[in-house]
LOPAZA-839633 format. One record per residue (C-alpha): residue number from 0; residue in one letter; x, y, z. Coordinates in Angstrom, 3 decimals. Layout:
% residues N
+-----+--------+----------+----------+----------+
! num ! residu !     east !    north !       up !
+-----+--------+----------+----------+----------+
! NUM !      A !        X !        Y !        Z !
...
+-----+--------+----------+----------+----------+
//
This chain:
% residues 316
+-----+--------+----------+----------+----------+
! num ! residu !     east !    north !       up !
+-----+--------+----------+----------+----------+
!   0 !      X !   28.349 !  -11.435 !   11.207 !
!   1 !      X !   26.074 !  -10.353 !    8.657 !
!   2 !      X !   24.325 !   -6.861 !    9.986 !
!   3 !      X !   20.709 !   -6.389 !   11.178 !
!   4 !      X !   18.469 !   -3.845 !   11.546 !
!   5 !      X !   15.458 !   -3.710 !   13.548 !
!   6 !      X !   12.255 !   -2.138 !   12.644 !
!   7 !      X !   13.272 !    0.663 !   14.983 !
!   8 !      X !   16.026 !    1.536 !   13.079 !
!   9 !      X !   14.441 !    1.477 !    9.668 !
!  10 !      X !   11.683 !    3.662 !   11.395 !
!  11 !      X !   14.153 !    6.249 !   11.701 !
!  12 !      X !   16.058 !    5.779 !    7.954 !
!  13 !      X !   12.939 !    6.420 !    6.691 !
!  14 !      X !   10.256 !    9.107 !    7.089 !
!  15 !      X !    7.847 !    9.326 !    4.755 !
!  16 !      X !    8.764 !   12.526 !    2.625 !
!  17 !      X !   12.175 !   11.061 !    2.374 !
!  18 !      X !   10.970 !    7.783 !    1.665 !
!  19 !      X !    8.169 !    8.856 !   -1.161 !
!  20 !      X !   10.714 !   11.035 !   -2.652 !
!  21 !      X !   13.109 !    8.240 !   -3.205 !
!  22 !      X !   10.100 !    5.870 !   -4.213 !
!  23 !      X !    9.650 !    8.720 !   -7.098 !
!  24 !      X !   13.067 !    8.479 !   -8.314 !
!  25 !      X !   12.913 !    4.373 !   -8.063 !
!  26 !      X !   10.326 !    4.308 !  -10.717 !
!  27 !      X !   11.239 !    6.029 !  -12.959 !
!  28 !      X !   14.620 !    4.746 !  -13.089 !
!  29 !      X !   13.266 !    1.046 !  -12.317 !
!  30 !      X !   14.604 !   -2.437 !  -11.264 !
!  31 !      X !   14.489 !   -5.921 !  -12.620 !
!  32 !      X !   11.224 !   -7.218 !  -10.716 !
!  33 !      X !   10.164 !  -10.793 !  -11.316 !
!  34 !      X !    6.843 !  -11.768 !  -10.616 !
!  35 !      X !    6.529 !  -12.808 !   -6.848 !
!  36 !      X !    5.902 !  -16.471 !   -5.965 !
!  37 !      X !    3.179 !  -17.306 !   -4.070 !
!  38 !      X !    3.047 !  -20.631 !   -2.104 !
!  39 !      X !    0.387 !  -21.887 !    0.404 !
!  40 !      X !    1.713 !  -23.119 !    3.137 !
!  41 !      X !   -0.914 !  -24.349 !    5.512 !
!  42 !      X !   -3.982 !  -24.377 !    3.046 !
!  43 !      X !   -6.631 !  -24.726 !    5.820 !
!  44 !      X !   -5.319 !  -21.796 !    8.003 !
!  45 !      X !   -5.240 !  -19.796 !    4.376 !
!  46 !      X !   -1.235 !  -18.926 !    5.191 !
!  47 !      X !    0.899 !  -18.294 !    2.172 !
!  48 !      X !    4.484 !  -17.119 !    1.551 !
!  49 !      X !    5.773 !  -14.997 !   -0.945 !
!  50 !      X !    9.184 !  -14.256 !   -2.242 !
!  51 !      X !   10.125 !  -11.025 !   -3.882 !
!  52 !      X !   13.548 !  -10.707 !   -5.302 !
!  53 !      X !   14.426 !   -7.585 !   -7.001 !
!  54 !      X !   18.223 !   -6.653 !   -8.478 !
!  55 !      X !   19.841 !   -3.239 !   -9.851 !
!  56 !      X !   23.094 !   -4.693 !  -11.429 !
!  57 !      X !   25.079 !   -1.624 !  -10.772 !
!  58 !      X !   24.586 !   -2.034 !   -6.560 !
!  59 !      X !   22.326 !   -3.968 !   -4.984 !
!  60 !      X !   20.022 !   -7.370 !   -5.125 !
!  61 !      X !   17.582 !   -8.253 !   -2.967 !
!  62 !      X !   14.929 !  -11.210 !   -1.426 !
!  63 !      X !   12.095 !  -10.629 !    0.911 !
!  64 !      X !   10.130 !  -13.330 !    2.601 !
!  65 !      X !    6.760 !  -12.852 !    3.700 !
!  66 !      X !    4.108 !  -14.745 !    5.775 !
!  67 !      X !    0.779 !  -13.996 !    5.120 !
!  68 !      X !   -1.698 !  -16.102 !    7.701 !
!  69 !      X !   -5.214 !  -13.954 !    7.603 !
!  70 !      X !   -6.660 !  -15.672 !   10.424 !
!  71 !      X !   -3.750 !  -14.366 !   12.418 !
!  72 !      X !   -5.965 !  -11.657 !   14.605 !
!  73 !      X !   -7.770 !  -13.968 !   16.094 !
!  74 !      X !   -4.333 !  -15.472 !   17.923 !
!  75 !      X !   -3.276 !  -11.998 !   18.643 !
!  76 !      X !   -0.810 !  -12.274 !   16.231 !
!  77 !      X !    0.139 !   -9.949 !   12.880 !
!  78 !      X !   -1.187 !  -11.013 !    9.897 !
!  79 !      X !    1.982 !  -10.289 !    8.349 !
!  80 !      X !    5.610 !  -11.663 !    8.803 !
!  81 !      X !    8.734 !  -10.917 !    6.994 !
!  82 !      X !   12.104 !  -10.654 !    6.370 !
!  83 !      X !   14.570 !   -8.928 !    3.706 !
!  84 !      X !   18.108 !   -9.315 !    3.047 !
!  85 !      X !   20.180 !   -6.791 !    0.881 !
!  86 !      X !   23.541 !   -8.518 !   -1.264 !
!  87 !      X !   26.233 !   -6.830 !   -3.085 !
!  88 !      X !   24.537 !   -7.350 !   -6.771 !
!  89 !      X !   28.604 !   -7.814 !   -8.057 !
!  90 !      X !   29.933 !  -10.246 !   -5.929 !
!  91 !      X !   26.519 !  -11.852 !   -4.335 !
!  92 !      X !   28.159 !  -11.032 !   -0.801 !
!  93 !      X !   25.357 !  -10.797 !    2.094 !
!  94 !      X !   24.920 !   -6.656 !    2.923 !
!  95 !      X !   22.550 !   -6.782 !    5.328 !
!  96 !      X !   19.088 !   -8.309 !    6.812 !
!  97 !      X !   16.346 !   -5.897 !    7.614 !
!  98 !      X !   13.054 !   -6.269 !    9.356 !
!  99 !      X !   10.883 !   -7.072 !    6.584 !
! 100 !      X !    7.365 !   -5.891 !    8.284 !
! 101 !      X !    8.780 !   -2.375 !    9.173 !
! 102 !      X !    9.917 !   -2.407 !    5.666 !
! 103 !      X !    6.711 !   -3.521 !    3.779 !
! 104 !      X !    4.322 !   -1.538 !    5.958 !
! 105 !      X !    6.260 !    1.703 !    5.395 !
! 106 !      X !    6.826 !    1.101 !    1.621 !
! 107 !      X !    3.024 !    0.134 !    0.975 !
! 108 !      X !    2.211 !    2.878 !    2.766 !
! 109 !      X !    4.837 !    5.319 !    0.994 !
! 110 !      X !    3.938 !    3.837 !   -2.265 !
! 111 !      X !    0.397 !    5.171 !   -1.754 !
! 112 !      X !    0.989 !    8.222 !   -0.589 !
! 113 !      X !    3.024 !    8.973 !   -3.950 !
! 114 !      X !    0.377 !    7.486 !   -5.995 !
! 115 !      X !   -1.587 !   10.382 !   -4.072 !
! 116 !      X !    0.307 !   12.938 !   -4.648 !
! 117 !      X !   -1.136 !   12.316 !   -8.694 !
! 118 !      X !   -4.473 !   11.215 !   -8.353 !
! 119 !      X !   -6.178 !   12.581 !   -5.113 !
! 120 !      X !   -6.888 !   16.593 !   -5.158 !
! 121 !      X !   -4.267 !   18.231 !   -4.017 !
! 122 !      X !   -6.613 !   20.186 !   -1.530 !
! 123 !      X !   -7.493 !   16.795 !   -0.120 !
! 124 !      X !   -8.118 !   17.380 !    4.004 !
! 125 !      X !  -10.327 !   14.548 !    4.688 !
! 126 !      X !   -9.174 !   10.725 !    4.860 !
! 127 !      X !  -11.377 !    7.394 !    5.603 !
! 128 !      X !   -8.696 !    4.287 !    6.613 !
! 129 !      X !  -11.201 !    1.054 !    6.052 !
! 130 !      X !   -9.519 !   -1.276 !    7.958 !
! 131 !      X !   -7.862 !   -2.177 !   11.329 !
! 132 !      X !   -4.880 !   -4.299 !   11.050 !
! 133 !      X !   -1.080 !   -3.223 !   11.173 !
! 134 !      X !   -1.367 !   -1.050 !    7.903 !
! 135 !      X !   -3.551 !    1.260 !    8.973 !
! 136 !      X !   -1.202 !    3.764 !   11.467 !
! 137 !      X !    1.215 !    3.463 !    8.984 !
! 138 !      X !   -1.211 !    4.665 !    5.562 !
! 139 !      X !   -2.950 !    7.313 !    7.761 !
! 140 !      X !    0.962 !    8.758 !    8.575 !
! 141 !      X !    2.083 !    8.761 !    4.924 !
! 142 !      X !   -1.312 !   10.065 !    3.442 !
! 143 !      X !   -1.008 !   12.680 !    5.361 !
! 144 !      X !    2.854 !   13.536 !    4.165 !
! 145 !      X !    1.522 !   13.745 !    0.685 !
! 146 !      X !   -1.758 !   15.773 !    1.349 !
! 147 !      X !   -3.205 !   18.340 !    4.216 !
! 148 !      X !   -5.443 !   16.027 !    5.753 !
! 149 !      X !   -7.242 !   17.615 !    8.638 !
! 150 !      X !   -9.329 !   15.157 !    9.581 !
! 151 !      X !   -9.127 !   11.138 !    9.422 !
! 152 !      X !  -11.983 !    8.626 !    9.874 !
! 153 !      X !  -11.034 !    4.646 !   10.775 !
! 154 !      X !  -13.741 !    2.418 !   10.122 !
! 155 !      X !  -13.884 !   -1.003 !   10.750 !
! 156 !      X !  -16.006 !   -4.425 !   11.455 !
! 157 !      X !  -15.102 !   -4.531 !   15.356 !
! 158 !      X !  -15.491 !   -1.033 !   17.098 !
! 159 !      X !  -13.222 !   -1.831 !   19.511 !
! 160 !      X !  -10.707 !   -2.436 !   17.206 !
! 161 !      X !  -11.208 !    0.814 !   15.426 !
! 162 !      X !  -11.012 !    2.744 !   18.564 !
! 163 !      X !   -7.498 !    0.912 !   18.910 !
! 164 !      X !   -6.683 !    2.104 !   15.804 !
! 165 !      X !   -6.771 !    5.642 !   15.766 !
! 166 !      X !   -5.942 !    6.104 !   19.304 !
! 167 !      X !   -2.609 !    4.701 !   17.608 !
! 168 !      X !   -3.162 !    6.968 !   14.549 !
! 169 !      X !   -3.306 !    9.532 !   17.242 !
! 170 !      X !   -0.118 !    8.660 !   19.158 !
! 171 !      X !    1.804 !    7.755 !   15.891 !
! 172 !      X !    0.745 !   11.583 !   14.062 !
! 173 !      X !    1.679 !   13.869 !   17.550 !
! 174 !      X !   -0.589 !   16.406 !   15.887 !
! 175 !      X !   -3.541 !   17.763 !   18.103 !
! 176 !      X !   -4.639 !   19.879 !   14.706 !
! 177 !      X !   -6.089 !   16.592 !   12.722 !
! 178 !      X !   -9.091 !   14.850 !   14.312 !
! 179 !      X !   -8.407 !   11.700 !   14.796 !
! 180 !      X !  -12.646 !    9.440 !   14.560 !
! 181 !      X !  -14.331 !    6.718 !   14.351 !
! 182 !      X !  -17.316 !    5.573 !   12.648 !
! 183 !      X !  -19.570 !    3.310 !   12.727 !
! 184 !      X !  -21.416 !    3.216 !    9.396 !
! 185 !      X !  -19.098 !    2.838 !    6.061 !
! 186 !      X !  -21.386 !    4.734 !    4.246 !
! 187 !      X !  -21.750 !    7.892 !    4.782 !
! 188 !      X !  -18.029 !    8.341 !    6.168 !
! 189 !      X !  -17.276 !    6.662 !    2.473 !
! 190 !      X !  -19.328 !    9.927 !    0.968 !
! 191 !      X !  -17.979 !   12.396 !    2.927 !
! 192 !      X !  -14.006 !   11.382 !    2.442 !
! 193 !      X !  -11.464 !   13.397 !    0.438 !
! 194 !      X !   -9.237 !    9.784 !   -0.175 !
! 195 !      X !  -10.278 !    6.722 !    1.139 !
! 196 !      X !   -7.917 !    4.008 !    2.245 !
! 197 !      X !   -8.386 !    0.488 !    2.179 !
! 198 !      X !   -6.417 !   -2.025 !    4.005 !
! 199 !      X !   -8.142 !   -5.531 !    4.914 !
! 200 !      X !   -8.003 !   -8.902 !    4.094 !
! 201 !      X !  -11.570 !   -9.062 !    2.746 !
! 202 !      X !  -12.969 !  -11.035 !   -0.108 !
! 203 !      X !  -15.991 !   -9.119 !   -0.423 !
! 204 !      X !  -16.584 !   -5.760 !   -1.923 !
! 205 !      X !  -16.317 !   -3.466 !    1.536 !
! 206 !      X !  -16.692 !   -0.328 !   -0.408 !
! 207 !      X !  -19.393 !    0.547 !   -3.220 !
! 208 !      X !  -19.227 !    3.170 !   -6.018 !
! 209 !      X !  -23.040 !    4.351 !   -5.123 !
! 210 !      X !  -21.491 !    5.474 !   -2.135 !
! 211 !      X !  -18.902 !    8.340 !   -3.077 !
! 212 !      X !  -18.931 !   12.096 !   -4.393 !
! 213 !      X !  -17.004 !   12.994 !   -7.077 !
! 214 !      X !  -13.781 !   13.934 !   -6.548 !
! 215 !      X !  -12.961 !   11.030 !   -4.099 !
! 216 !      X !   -9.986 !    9.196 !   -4.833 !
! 217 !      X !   -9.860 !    5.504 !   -3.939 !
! 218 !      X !   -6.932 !    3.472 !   -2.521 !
! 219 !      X !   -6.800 !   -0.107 !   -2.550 !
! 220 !      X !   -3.799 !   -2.036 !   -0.506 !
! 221 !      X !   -5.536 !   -4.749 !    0.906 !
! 222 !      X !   -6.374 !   -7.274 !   -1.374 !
! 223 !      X !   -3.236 !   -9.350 !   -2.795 !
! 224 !      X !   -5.080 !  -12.361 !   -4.383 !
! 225 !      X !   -7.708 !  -12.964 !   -6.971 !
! 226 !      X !   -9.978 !  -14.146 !   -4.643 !
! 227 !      X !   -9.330 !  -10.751 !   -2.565 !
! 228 !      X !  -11.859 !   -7.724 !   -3.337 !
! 229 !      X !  -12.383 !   -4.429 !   -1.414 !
! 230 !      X !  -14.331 !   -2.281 !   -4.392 !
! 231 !      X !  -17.949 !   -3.195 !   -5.623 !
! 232 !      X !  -17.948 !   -3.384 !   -9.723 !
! 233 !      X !  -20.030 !   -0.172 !  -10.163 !
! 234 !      X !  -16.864 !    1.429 !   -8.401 !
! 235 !      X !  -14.396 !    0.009 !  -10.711 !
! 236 !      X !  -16.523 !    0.622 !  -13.604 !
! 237 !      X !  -16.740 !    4.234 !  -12.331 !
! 238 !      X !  -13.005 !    5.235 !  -11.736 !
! 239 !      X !  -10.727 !    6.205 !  -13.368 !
! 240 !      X !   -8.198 !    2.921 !  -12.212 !
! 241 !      X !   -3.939 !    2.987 !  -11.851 !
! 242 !      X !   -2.347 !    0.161 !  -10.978 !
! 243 !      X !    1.466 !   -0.325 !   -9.333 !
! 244 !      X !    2.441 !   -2.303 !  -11.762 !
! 245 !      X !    0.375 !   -4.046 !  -14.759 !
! 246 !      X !    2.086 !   -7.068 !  -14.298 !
! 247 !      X !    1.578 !   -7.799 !  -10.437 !
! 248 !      X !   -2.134 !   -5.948 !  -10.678 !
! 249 !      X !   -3.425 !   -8.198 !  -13.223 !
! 250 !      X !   -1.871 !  -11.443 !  -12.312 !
! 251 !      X !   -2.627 !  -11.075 !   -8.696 !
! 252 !      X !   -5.477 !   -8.078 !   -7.579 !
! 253 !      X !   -9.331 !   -9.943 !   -7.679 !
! 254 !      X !  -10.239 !   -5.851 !   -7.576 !
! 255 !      X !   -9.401 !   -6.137 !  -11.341 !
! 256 !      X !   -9.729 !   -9.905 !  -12.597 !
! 257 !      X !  -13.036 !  -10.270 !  -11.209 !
! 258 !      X !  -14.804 !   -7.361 !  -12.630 !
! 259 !      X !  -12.817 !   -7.994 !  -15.573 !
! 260 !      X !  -13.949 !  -11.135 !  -15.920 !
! 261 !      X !  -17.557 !  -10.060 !  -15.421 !
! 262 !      X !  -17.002 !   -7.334 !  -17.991 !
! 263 !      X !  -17.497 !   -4.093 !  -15.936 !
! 264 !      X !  -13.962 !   -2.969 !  -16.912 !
! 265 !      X !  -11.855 !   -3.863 !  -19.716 !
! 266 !      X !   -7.994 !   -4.169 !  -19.732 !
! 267 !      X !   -7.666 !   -0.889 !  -21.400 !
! 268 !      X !   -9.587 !    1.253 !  -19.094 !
! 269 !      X !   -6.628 !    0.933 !  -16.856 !
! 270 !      X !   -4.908 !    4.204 !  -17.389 !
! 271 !      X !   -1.500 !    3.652 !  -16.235 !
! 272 !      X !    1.001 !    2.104 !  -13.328 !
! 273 !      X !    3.012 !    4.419 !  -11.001 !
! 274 !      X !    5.835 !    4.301 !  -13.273 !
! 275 !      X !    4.009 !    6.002 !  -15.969 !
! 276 !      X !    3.187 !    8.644 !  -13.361 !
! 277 !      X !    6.530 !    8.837 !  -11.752 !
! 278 !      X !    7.962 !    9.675 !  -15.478 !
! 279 !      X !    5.261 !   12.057 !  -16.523 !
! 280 !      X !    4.135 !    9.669 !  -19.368 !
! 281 !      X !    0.638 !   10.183 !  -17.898 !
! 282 !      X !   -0.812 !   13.352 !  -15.921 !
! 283 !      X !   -3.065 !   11.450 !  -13.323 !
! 284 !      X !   -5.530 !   13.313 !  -12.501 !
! 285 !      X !   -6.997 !   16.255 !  -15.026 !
! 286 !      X !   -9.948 !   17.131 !  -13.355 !
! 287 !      X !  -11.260 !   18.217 !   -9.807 !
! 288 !      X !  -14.113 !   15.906 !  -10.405 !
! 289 !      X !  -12.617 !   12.853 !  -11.285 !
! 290 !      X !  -13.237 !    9.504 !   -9.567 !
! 291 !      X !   -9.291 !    7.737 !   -9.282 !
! 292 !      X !   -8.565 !    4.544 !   -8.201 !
! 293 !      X !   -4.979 !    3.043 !   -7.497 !
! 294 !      X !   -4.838 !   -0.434 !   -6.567 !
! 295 !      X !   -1.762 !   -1.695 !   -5.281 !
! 296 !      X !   -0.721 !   -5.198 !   -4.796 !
! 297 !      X !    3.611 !   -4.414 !   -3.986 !
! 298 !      X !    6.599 !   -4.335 !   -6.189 !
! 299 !      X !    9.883 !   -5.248 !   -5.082 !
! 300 !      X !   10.910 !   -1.998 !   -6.108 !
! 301 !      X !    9.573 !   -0.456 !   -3.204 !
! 302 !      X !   11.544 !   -3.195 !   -0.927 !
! 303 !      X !   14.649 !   -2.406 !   -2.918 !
! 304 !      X !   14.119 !    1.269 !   -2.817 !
! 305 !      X !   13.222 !    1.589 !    1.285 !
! 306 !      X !   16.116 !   -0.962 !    1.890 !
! 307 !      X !   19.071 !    1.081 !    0.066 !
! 308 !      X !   17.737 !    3.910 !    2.118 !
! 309 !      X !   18.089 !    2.696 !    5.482 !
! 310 !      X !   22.310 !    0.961 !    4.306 !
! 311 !      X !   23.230 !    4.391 !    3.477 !
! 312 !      X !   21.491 !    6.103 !    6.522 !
! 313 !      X !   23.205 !    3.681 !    8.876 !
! 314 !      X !   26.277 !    2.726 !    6.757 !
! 315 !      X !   26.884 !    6.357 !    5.406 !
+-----+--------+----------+----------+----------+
//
């Protein structure tokens, strides 16, 4: 029988320094990483599914399946769904299936926390989370692995919901030294935020340059597709914008095509993907008052990277 492991297990292969440390070493040694295909799959429920394989020829391949139905909230269900399964890249043999939501959610959230650890100001202490779906626990945990975040906001459309949400924040950190609020106008938590971290599903701008203080930097995770958008033009006009990786950003992320295609930022404003900053072909960020953006749309990589972790943890 081919192994599993559940999302508890993976959970404990891999905290967040462990994991971003790893993630470090994964880019800059890289993986082959064809583009994802995207397929709808119910078209007037907006539910797609993606598959990510990834390979390293010298160990392992890998597939992840994901479900992505938006509407999903409103049946009490998890917008996301997924699973991954790890082969022997030599012989093709099965490894291992993993619990692809554990995985994604801690990668996504890992994979932002390194791009961090380059962009945002290293004295960062104060973090916004816009957004209130599974995600948002899991960024608030790794941001704060990567910076000393004292304080962290959760905004979102339902108050309710946002309450939810960092009463799990709360419960997830174990830390009675970072404040753990709410608020109830984007706004002026947006202009008072160290990093601000945006997970939703929205196809609106949510957050607008107008709004922020030099310094800020900007995370985007939420939007996948180019219909998607979570940043205003004047904001990505303003920042100085990373990407993951060019090829998934600019094939997939409507927080680049769209003001791209409206001419607010070129192709070559984009300073660099993680890689780049991983191998010290760029610095990130050079001054205290930069404005940084990193939008993130997933690699396999990260899949690849979080899954070898948790074989060897549990397979030593």
């Amino acid at each position: 029988m081919i192994p599993y492991l559940d999302a508890a297990q993976l959970a404990a292969a891999l905290p967040y320094p462990v994991l971003i440390e790893a993630l470090r070493d994964a880019f800059r040694t890289g993986a082959e990483t064809p583009r994802r295909h995207v397929h709808p799959i119910s078209p007037d429920h907006d539910a797609v599914l993606l598959l990510m394989p990834v390979w390293q020829p010298e160990r392992h391949a890998g597939v992840k399946l994901v479900t992505v139905a938006p509407r999903n909230p409103q049946r009490n269900l998890p917008t996301v769904h997924s699973i991954f399964m790890l082969f022997d890249s030599a012989t093709g043999a099965p490894v291992c299936q993993m619990d692809g939501e554990e995985l994604t959610l801690r990668r996504t959230a890992a994979a932002s926390a390194l791009a961090s650890s380059y962009l945002s100001r290293a004295d960062s202490s104060s973090l916004l989370i816009v957004g209130t779906g599974s995600l948002a626990p899991y960024m608030a945990a790794a941001h704060c692995a990567a910076r000393p975040i004292r304080r962290i906001t959760v905004w979102g459309r339902s108050p309710d919901k946002a309450a939810r949400t960092a009463a799990s924040i709360r419960q997830r950190l174990g830390d009675d030294t970072i404040d753990v609020l709410t608020a109830q106008d984007l706004e002026p938590a947006a202009g008072s935020a160290d990093i601000i971290s945006c997970a939703t599903t929205s196809t609106v701008p949510v957050v607008r340059g107008r709004w922020l203080r030099p310094g800020t930097h900007v995370d985007l995770v939420g939007g996948f597709r180019p219909n998607m958008r979570e940043a205003d033009d004047a904001l990505m006009a303003k920042a100085d914008v990373f990407v993951d990786t060019f090829n998934g950003a600019l094939a997939e992320a409507g927080d680049l095509l769209q003001p791209i295609e409206a001419g607010c930022l070129a192709r070559d404003d984009i300073r660099a993907e993680l890689a780049d900053l991983c191998a010290g072909r760029h610095p990130g960020r050079t001054d205290a008052a930069q404005l940084t953006l990193f939008k993130s749309v997933g690699t396999a990589l990260e899949d690849l990277c979080g899954a070898n972790l948790a074989w060897d943890f549990h397979h030593p």
